[in-house]
C-alpha positions as CSV (number, residue, x, y, z in Angstrom):
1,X,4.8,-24.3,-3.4
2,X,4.5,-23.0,0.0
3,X,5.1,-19.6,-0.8
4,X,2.1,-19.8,-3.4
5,X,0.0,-20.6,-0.4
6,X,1.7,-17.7,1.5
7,X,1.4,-14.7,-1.0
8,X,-2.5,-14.7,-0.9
9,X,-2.5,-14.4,3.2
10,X,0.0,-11.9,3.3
11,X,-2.5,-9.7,0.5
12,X,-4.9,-10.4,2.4
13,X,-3.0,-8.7,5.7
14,X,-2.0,-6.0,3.5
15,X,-5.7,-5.1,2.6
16,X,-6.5,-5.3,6.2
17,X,-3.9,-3.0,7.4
18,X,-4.6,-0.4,5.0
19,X,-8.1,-0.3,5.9
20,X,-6.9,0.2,9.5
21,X,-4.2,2.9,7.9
22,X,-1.6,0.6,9.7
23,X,0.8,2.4,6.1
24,X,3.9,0.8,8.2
25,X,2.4,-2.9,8.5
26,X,1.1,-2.6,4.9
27,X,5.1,-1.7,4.1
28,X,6.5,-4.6,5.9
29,X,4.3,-7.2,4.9
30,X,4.7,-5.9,1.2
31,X,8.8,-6.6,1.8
32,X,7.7,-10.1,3.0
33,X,5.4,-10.9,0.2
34,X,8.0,-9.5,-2.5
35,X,10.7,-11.8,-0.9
36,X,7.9,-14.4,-1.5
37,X,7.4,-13.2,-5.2
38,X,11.2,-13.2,-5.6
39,X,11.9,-17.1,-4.6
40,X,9.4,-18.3,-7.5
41,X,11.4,-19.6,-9.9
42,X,9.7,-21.2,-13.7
43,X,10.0,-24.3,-12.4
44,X,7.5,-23.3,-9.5
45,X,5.5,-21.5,-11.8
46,X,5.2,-24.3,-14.1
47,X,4.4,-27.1,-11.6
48,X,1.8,-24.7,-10.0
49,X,0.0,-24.0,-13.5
50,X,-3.7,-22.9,-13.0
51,X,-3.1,-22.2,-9.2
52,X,0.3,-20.1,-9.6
53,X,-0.9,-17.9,-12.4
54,X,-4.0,-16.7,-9.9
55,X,-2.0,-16.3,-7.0
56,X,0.2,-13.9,-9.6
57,X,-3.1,-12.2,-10.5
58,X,-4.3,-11.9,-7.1
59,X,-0.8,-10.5,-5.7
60,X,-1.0,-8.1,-9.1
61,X,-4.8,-7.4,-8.0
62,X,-4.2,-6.4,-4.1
63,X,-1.1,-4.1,-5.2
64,X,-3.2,-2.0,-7.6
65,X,-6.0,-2.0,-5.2
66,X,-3.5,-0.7,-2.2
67,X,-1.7,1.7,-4.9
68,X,-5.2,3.6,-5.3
69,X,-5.9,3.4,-1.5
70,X,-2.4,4.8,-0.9
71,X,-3.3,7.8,-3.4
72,X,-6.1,8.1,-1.9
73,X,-4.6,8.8,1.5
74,X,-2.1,11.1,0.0
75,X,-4.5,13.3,-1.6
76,X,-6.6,14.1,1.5
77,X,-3.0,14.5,3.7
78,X,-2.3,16.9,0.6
79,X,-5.9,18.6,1.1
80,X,-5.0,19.0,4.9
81,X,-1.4,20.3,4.9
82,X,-2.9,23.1,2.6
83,X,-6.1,24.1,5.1
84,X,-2.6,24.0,7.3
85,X,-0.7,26.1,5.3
86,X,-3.2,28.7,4.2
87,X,-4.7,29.2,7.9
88,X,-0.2,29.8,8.8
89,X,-0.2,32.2,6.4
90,X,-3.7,34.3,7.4
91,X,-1.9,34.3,10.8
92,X,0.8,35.6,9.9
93,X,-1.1,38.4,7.9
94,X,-3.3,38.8,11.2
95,X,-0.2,39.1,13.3
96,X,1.9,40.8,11.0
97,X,-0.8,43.6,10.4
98,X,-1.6,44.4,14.1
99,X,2.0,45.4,14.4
């Protein structure tokens, strides 16, 4: 039962440390919470009941929550390479033509 009183901390870190784009601490405490996830066997789940199946919806919850967050993050790198990419290539052009 302890890790059912574990798994809603460590979403809870994981939500902080994305809003702080700490993407490394988010990782880590992700392996932790899955190693958490992984050690609930039926008869946990069963003697938890009520409390089990929300800490399950909760974990399920925070992961699509930090899935979009992450998608998020990726699009506007995405949006930033290519500002980077297309101001490379008009210097090369600049460059290229002067010569």
């Amino acid at each position: 039962m302890e890790a059912l009183a574990q798994i809603p901390v460590l979403g809870e870190a994981m939500l902080l440390a994305a809003q702080n784009a700490d993407w490394e601490e988010v990782q880590r405490l992700d392996d932790e919470r899955y190693a958490l996830l992984a050690t609930l066997d039926l008869d946990t789940l069963v003697k938890g009941g009520e409390t089990a199946r929300t800490v399950l919806e909760e974990a399920l919850q925070i992961t699509e929550i930090l899935l979009k967050l992450a998608r998020e993050v990726r699009a506007d790198h995405s949006d930033e390479l290519g500002a980077v990419q297309r101001g490379q290539r008009g210097a090369r052009a600049y460059l290229s033509s002067e010569g």
